[in-house]
KEMIPA-689012 format. One record per residue (C-alpha): x, z, y. Coordinates in Angstrom, 3 decimals. Example, Ala and Ser with C-alpha at 12.3 -4.5 7.8 and 13.67 -1.06 7.14 Angstrom:
<xx = 12.300 | zz = 7.800 | yy = -4.500>
<xx = 13.670 | zz = 7.140 | yy = -1.060>
END
This chain:
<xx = -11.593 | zz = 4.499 | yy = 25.910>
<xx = -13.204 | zz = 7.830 | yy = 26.356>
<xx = -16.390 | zz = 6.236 | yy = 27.565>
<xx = -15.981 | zz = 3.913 | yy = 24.606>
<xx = -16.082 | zz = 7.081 | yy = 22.123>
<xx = -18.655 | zz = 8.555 | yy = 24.200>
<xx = -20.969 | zz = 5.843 | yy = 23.294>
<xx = -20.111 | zz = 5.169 | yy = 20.194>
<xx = -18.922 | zz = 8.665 | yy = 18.290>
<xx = -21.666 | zz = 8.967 | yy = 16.130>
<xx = -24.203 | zz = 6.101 | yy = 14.752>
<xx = -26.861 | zz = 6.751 | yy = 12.410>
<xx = -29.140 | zz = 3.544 | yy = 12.533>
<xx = -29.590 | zz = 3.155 | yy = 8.612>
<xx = -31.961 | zz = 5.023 | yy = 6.614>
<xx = -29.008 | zz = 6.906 | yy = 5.194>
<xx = -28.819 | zz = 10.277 | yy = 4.923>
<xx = -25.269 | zz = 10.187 | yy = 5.033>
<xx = -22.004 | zz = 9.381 | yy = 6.997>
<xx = -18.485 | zz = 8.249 | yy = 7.166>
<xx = -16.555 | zz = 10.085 | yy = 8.981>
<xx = -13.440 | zz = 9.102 | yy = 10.969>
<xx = -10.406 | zz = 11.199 | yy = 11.597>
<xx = -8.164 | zz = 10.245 | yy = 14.840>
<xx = -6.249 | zz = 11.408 | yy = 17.268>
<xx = -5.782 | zz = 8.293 | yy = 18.919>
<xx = -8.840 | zz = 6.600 | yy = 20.064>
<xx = -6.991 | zz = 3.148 | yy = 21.176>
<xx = -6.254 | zz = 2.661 | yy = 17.390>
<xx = -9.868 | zz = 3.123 | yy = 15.732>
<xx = -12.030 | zz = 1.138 | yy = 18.880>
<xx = -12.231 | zz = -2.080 | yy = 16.511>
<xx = -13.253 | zz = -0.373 | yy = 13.729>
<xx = -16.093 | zz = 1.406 | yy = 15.342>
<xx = -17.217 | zz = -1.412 | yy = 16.761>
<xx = -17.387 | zz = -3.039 | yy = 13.565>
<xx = -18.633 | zz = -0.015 | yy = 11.663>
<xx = -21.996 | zz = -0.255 | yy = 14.219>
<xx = -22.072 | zz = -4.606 | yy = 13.526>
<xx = -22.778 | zz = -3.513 | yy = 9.413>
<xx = -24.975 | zz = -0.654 | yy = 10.418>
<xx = -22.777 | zz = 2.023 | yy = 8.341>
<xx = -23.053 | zz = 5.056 | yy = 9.788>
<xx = -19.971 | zz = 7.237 | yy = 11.517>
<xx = -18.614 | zz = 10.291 | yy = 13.007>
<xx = -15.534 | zz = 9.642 | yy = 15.045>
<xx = -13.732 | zz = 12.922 | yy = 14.644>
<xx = -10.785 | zz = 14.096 | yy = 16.807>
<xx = -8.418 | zz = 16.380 | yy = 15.533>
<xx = -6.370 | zz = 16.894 | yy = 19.093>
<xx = -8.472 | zz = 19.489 | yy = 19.441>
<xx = -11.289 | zz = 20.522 | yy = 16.534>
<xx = -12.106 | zz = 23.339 | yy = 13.809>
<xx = -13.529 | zz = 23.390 | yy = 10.647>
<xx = -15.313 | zz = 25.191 | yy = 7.915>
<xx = -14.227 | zz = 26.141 | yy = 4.537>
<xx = -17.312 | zz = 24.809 | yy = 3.295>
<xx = -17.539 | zz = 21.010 | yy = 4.294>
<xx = -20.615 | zz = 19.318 | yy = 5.922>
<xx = -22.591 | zz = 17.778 | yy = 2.827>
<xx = -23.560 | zz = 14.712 | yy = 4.762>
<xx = -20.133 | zz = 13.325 | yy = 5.103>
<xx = -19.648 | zz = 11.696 | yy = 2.387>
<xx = -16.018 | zz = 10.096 | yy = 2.734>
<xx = -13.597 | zz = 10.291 | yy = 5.250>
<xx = -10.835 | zz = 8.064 | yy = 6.608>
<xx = -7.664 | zz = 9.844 | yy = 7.671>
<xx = -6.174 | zz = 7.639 | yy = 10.966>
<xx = -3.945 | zz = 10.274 | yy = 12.374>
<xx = -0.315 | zz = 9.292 | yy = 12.521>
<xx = 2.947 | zz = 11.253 | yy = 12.705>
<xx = 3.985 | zz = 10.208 | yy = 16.455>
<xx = 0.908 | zz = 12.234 | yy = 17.791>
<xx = 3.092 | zz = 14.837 | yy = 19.100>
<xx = 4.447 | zz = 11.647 | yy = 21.348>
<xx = 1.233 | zz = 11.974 | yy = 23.170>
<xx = 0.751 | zz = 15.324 | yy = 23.430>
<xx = -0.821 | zz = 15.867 | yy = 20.395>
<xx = 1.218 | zz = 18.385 | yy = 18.166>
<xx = -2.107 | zz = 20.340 | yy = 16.848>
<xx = -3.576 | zz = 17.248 | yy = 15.293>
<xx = -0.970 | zz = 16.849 | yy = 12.195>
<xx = -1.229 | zz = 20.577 | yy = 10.956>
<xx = -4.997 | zz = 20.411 | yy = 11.449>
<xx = -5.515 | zz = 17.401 | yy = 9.984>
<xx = -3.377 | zz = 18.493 | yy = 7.108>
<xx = -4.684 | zz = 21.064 | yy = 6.121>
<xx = -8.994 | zz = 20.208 | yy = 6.430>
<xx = -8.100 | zz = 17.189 | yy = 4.177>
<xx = -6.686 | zz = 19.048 | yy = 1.453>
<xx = -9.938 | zz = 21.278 | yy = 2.417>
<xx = -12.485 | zz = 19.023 | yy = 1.690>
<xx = -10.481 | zz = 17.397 | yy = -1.025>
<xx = -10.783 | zz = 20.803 | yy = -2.905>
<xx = -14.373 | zz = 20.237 | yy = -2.603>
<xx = -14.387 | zz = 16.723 | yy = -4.174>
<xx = -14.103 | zz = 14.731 | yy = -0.683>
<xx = -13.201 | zz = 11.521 | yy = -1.162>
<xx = -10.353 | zz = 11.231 | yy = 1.622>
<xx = -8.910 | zz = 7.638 | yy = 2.201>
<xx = -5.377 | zz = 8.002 | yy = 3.016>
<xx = -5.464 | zz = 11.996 | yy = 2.077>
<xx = -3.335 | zz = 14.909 | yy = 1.830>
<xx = -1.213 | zz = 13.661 | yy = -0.622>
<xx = -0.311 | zz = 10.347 | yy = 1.444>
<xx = -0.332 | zz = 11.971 | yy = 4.864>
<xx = 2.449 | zz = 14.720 | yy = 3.771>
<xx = 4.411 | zz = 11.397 | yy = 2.370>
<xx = 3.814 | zz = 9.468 | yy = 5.911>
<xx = 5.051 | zz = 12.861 | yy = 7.984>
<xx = 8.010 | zz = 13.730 | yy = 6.367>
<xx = 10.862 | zz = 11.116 | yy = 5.936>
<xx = 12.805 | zz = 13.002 | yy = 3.186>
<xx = 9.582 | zz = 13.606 | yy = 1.073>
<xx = 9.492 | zz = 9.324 | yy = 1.264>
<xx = 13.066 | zz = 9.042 | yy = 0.043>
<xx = 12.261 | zz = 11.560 | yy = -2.702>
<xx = 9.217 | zz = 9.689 | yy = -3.853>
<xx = 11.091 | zz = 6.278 | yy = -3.563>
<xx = 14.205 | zz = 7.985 | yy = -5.567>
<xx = 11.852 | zz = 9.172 | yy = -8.614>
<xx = 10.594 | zz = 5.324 | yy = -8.738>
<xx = 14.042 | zz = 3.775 | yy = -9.259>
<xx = 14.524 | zz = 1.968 | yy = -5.792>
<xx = 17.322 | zz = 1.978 | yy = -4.107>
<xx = 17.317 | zz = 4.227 | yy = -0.761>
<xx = 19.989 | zz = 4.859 | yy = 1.642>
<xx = 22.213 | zz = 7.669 | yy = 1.544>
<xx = 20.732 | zz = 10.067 | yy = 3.685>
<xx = 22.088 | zz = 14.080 | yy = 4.559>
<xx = 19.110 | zz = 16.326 | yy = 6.542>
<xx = 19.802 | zz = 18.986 | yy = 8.356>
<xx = 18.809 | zz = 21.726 | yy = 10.955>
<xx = 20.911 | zz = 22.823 | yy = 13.522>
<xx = 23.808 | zz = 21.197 | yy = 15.768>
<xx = 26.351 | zz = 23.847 | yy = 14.218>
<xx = 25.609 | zz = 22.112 | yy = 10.443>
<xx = 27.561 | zz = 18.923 | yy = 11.444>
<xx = 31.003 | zz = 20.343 | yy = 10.273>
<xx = 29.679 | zz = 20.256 | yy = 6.787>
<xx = 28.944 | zz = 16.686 | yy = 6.573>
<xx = 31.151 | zz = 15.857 | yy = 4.126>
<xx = 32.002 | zz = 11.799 | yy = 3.652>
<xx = 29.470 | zz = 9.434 | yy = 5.435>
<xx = 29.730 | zz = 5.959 | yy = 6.374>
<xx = 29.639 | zz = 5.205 | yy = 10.617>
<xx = 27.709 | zz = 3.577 | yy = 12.227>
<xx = 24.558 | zz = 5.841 | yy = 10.685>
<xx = 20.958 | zz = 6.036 | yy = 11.589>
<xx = 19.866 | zz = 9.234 | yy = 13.281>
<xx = 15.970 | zz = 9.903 | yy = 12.848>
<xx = 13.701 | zz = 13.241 | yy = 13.072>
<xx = 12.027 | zz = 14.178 | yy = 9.584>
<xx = 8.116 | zz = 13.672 | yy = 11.272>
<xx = 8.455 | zz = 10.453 | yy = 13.234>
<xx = 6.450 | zz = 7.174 | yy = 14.152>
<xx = 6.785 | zz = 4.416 | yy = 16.437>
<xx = 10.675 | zz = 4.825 | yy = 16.250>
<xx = 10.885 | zz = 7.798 | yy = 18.308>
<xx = 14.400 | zz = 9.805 | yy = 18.287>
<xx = 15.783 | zz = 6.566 | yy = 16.167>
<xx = 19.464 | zz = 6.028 | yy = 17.551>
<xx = 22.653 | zz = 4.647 | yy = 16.044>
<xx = 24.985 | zz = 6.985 | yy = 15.912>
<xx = 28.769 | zz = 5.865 | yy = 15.995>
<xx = 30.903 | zz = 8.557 | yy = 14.922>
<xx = 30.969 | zz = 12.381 | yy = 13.820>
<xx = 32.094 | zz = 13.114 | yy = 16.866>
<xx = 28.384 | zz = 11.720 | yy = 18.840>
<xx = 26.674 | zz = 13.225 | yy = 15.751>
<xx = 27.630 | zz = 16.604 | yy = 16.590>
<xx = 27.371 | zz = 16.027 | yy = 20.758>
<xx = 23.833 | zz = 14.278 | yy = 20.180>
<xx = 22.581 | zz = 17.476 | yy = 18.350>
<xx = 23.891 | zz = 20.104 | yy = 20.704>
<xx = 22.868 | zz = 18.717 | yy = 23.733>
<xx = 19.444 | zz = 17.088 | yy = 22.552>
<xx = 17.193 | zz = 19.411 | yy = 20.650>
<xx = 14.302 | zz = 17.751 | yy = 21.425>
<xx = 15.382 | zz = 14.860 | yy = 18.738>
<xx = 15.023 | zz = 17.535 | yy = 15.887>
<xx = 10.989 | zz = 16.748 | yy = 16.015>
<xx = 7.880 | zz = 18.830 | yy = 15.259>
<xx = 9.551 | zz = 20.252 | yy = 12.393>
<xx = 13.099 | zz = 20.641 | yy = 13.587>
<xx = 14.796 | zz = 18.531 | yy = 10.402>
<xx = 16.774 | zz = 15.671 | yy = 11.559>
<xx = 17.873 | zz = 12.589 | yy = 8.968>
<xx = 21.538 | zz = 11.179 | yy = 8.841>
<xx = 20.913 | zz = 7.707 | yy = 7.003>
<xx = 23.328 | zz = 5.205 | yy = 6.011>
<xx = 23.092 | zz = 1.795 | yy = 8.375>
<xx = 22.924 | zz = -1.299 | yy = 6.380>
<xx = 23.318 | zz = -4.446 | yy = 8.286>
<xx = 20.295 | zz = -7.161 | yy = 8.125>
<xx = 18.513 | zz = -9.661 | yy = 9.848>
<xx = 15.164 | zz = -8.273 | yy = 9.345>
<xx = 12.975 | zz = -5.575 | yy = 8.157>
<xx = 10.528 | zz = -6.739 | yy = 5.692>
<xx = 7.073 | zz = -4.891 | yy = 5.497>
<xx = 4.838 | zz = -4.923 | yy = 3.180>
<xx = 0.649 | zz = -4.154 | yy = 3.714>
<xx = -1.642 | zz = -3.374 | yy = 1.325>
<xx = -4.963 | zz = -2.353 | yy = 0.621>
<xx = -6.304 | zz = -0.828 | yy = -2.179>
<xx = -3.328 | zz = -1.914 | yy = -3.916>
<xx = -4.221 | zz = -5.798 | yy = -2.845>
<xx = -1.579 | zz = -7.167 | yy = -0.887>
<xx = -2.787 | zz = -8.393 | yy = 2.683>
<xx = 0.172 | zz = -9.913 | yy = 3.874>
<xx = 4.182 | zz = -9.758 | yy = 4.165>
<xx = 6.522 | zz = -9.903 | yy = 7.454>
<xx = 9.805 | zz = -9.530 | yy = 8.254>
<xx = 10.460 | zz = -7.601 | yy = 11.235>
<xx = 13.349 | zz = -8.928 | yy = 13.779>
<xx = 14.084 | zz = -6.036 | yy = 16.356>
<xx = 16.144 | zz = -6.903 | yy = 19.695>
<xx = 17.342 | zz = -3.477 | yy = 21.405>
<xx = 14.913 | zz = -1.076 | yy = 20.274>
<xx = 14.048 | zz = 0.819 | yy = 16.776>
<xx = 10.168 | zz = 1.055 | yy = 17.523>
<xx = 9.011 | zz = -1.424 | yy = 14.553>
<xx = 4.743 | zz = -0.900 | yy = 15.490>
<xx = 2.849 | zz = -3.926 | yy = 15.142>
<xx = 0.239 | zz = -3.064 | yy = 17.477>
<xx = 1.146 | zz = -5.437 | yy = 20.860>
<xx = 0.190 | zz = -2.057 | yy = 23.007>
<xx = 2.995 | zz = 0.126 | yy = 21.128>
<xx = 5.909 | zz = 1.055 | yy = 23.648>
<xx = 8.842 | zz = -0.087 | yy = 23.155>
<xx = 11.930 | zz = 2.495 | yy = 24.391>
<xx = 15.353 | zz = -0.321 | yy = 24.435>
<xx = 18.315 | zz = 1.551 | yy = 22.239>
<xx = 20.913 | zz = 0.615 | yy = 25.165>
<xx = 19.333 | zz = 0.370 | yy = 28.828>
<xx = 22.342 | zz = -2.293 | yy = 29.384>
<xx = 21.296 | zz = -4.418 | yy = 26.925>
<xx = 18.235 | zz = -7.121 | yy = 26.893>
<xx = 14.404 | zz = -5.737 | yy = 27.207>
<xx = 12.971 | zz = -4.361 | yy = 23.846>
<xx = 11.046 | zz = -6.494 | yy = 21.856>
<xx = 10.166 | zz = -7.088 | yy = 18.069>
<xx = 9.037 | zz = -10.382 | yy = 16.637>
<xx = 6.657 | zz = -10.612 | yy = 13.806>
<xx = 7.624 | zz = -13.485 | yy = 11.056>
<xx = 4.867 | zz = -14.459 | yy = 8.823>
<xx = 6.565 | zz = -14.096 | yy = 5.037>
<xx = 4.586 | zz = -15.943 | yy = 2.733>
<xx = 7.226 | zz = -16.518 | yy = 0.137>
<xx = 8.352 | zz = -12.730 | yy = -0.414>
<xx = 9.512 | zz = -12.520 | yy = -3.874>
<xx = 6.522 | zz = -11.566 | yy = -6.220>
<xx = 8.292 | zz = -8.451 | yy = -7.760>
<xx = 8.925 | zz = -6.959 | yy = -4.251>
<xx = 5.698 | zz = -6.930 | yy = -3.791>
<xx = 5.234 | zz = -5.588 | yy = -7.330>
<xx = 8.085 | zz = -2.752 | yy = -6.283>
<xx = 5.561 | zz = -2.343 | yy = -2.863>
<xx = 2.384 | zz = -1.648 | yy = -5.022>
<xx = 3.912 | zz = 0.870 | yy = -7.098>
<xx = 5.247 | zz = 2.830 | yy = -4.042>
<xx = 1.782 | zz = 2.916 | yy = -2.561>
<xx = 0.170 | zz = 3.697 | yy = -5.619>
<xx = 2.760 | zz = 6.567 | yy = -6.416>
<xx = 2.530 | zz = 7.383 | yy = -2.651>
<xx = -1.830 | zz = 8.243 | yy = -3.010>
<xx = -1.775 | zz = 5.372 | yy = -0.051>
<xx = -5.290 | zz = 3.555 | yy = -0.202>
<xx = -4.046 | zz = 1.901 | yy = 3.023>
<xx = -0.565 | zz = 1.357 | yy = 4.148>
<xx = 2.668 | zz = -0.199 | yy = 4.102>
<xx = 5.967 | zz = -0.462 | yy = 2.479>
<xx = 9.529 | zz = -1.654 | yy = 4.563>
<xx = 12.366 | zz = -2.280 | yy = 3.368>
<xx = 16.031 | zz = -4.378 | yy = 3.716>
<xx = 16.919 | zz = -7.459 | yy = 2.392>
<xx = 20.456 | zz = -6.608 | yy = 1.441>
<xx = 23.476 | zz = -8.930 | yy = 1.612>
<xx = 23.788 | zz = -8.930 | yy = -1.891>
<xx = 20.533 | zz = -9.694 | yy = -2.712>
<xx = 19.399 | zz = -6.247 | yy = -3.426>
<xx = 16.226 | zz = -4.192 | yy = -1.878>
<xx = 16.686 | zz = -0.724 | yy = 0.250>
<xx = 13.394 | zz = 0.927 | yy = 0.746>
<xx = 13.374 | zz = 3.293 | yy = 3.797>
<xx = 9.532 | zz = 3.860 | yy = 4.853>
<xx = 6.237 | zz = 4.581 | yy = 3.825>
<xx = 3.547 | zz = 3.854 | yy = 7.073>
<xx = -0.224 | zz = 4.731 | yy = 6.900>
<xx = -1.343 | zz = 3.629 | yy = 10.256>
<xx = -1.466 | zz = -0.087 | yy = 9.342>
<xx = -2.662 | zz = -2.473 | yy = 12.435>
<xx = -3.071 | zz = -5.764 | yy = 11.287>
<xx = -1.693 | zz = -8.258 | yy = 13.719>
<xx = -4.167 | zz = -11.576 | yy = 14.728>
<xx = -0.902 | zz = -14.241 | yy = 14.744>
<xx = 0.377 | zz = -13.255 | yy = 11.387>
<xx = -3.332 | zz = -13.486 | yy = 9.824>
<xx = -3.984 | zz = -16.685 | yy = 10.784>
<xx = -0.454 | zz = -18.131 | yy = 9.792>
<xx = -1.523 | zz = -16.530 | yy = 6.452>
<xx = -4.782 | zz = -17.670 | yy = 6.443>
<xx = -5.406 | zz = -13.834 | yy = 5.233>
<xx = -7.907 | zz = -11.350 | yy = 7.847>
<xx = -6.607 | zz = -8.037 | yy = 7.260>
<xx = -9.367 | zz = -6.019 | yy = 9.063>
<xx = -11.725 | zz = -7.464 | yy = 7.319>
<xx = -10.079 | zz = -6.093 | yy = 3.795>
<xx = -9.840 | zz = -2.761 | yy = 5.232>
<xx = -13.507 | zz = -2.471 | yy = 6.276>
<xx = -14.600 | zz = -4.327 | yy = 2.988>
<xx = -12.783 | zz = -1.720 | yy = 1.334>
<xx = -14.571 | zz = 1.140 | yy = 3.609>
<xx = -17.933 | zz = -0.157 | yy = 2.545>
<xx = -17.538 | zz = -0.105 | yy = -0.995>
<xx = -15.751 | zz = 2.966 | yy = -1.104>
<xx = -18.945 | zz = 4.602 | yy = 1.122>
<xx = -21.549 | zz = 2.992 | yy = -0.831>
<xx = -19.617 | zz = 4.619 | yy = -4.304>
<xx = -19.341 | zz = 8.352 | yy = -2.530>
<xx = -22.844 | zz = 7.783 | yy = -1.474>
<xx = -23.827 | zz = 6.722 | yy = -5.002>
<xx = -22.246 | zz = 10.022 | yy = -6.539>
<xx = -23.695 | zz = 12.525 | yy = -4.035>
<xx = -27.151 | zz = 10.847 | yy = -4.962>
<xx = -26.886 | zz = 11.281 | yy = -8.724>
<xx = -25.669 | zz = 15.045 | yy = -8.524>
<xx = -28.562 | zz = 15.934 | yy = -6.205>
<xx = -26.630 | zz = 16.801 | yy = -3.140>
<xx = -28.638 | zz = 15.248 | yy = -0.307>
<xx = -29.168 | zz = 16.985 | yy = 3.252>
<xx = -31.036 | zz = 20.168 | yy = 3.146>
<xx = -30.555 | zz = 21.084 | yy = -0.767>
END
């Protein structure tokens, strides 16, 4: 992969002054799209924010920038890449950057209690959740249903996810694992609600790509990409796995609820999940950025995902492109 970027971390072979630029931390997860980006000749920086600085005053030739950085980078090693990454998009977005999945989004994606806020101003239901800090805060949980679902604020890929039985194993988790309190030491008491699935929802510019529901076996890691480790919730039980169930008959006004989360959310890319209640009722949990559009589902759906989001890259390019042209900003002025 690093030869891959080496290659292929900057193209320039249109007449363009200008440049997309690509923000990552994990190169696995942007390969495709590079590749791709080089087949239509648009031109790209590959940026990595593991390590990387800035200026206060943005390069001119970048012209609009795609934000792939995902909340389980500290799970390889990569804590500096969130705060960075925060902070040079709302950087350049002070400067009139177009930022695909910006600041606003990526402080929604990295903080599971700002989601449940945004989903609670919109109306939907959302599980009853408690945060907290510190192991010696559990005696002040007042009533709460058990079995609950213990998460860290900043997660991904299901890391720190465990089912917690009692207040007893709430209080014993958090004083003898502190690493489970995350990057921003906040950890998330949520109600468990019984289901068969997890339904997600992807979108792109606020068209809908396609619908699964997601059936987990012995692990809470719910990433569609085939590569994504799985960690099993009980070693005793059967090996990890999640299954990926083409939905094509999702009720239309879920998917209308879906759209107005993104749209609320400032998520030009991204999904929605939520649980098919017993009762017939909807309990939206997450908010996920880092879409990876799976092959099988696509062509059960007769729908090609990638192909939407890089569509939607071009356009968006060729309109940022447009603008910088008509307000005189080319290279060197």
């Amino acid at each position: 992969m690093d030869r891959f970027l080496a290659t292929h971390r900057h193209t320039n072979t249109s007449a363009s002054p200008f440049k997309l630029g690509i923000i990552y931390e994990n190169g696995s997860w942007i390969e495709r799209l590079l590749s791709e980006l080089e087949r239509r000749a648009i031109p790209f920086e590959a940026i990595d924010v593991t390590q990387h600085s800035y200026s206060l005053e943005p390069d001119p030739s970048t012209t609009l920038y795609f934000n792939r950085v995902s909340p389980s980078s500290h799970l390889r090693g990569h804590e500096a890449a969130v705060p960075l990454a925060r902070t040079w998009m709302q950087t350049l977005e002070s400067h009139g950057v177009r930022v695909i999945n910006g600041s606003t989004s990526f402080q929604l994606e990295t903080s599971k209690v700002g989601q449940l806020l945004l989903l609670r101003r919109l109306g939907v239901r959302t599980p009853r959740s408690w945060v907290f800090n510190d192991a010696n805060q559990v005696h002040k949980l007042g009533e709460f249903p058990f079995p609950a679902i213990l998460k860290p604020d900043t997660g991904g890929s299901g890391a720190g996810v465990r089912m917690v039985h009692s207040r007893d194993e709430l209080k014993e988790i958090a004083a003898h694992e502190p690493e489970l309190f995350g990057p921003d030491h906040l950890l998330v008491l949520q109600e468990f609600i019984p289901n068969d699935a997890i339904v997600r929802t992807e979108f792109v510019d606020a068209d809908l790509v396609y619908t699964t529901r997601v059936v987990a076996t012995n692990t809470f890691n719910l990433c569609p990409a085939d590569g994504c480790h799985r960690d099993p919730v009980d070693s005793k039980l059967a090996r990890p796995s999640v299954e990926f169930i083409p939905y094509p008959d999702v009720p239309a006004d879920a998917v209308a609820q879906a759209r107005e989360v993104v749209r609320a959310a400032g998520l030009d890319v991204g999904g929605v999940e939520y649980i098919e209640t017993a009762d017939g009722d909807r309990v939206f949990f997450d908010i996920n950025a880092t879409s990876v559009y799976r092959d099988d589902v696509c062509r059960v759906l007769d729908v090609d995902g990638f192909s939407m989001l890089v569509d939607f890259l071009e356009r968006e390019f060729a309109k940022e492109n447009a603008k910088r042209r008509g307000s005189g900003l080319l290279l060197g002025v």
